[in-house]
C-alpha positions as a Markdown table, in Angstrom:
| # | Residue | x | y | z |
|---|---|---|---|---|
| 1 | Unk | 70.5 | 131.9 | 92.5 |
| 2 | Unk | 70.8 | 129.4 | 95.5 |
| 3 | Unk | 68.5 | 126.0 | 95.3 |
| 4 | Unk | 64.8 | 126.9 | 97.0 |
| 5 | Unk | 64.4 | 124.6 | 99.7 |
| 6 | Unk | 61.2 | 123.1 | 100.8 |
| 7 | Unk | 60.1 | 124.2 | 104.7 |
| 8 | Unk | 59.5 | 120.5 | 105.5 |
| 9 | Unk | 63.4 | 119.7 | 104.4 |
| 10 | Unk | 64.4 | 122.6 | 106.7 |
| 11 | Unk | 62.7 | 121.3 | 109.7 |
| 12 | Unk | 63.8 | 117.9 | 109.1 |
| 13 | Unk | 67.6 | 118.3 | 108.7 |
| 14 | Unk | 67.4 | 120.9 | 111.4 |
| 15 | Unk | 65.7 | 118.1 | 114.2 |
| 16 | Unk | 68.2 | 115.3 | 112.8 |
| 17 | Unk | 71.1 | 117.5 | 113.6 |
| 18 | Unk | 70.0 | 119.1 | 117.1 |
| 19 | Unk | 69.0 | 114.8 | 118.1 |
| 20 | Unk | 72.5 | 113.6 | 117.1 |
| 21 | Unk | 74.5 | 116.3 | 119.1 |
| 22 | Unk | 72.4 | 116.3 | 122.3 |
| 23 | Unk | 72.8 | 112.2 | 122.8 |
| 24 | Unk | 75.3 | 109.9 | 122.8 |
| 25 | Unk | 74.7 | 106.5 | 121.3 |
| 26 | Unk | 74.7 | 103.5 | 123.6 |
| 27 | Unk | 75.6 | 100.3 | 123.0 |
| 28 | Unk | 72.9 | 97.9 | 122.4 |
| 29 | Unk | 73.5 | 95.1 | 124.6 |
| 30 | Unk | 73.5 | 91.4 | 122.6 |
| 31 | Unk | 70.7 | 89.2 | 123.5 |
| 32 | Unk | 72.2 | 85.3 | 123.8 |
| 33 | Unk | 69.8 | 83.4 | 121.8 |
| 34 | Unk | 70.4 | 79.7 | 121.0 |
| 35 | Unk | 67.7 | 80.5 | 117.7 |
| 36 | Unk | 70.7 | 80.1 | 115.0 |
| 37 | Unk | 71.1 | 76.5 | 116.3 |
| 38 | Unk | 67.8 | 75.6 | 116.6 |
| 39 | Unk | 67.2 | 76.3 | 113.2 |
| 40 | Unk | 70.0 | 74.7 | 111.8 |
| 41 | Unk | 69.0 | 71.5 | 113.5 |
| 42 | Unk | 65.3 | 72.1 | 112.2 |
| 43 | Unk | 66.7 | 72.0 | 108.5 |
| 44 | Unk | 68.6 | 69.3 | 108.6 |
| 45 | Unk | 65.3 | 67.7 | 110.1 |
| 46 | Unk | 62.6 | 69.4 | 107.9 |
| 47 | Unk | 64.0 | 71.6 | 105.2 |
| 48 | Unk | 61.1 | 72.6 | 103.9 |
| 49 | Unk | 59.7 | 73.9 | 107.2 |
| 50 | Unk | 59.8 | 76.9 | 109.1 |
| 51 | Unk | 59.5 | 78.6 | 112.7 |
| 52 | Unk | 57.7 | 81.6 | 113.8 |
| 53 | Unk | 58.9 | 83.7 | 116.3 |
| 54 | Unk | 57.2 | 82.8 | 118.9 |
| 55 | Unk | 57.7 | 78.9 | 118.6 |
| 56 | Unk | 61.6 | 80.1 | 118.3 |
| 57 | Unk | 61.3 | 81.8 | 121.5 |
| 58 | Unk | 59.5 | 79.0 | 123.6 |
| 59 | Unk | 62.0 | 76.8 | 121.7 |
| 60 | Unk | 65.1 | 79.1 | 123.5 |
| 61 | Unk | 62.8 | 78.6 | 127.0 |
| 62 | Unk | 62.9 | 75.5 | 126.6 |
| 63 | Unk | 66.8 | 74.8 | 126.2 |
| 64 | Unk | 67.4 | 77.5 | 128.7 |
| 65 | Unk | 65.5 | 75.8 | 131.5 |
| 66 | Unk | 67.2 | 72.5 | 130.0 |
| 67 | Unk | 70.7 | 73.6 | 130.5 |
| 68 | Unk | 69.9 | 75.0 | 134.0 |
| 69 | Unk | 68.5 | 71.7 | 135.1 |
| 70 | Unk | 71.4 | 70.0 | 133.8 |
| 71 | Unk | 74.0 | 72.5 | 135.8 |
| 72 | Unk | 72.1 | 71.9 | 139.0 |
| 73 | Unk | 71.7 | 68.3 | 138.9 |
| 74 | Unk | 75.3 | 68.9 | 137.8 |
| 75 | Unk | 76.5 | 71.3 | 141.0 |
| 76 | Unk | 74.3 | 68.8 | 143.3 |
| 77 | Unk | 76.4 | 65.3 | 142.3 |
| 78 | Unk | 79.1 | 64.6 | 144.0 |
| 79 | Unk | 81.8 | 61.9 | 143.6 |
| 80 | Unk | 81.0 | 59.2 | 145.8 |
């Protein structure tokens, strides 16, 4: 006798198989994040502290707009 199979098994292995041939997977594009270094410079600082995400993510704003002051003031100088 073949195994019964529950309806709700049917219809799920019969959506997952119809999604996966219909679309193709995309890459995912990598978002640059300078969060790794900031908290490796915050443990060495304060081990025993942490960051939430959204003080991690002004924290990224906050070297990003650093770094592009820096290459302007950078681009601007000239060798007099």
């Amino acid at each position: 006798m073949p195994p019964k199979v529950s309806s709700k098994g049917a219809k799920k292995a019969g959506k997952a198989k119809a999604a996966r041939s219909g679309d193709k997977k995309r890459k995912r594009r990598r978002k640059e994040s300078y969060s790794i270094y900031i908290y490796k410079v915050l443990k060495q600082v304060h081990p025993d502290t942490g960051v939430s995400s959204k003080a991690m993510s002004i924290m990224n704003s906050f070297v990003n707009d650093i770094f592009e002051r820096i290459a302007a003031e950078a681009s601007s100088t000239r060798f007099d």
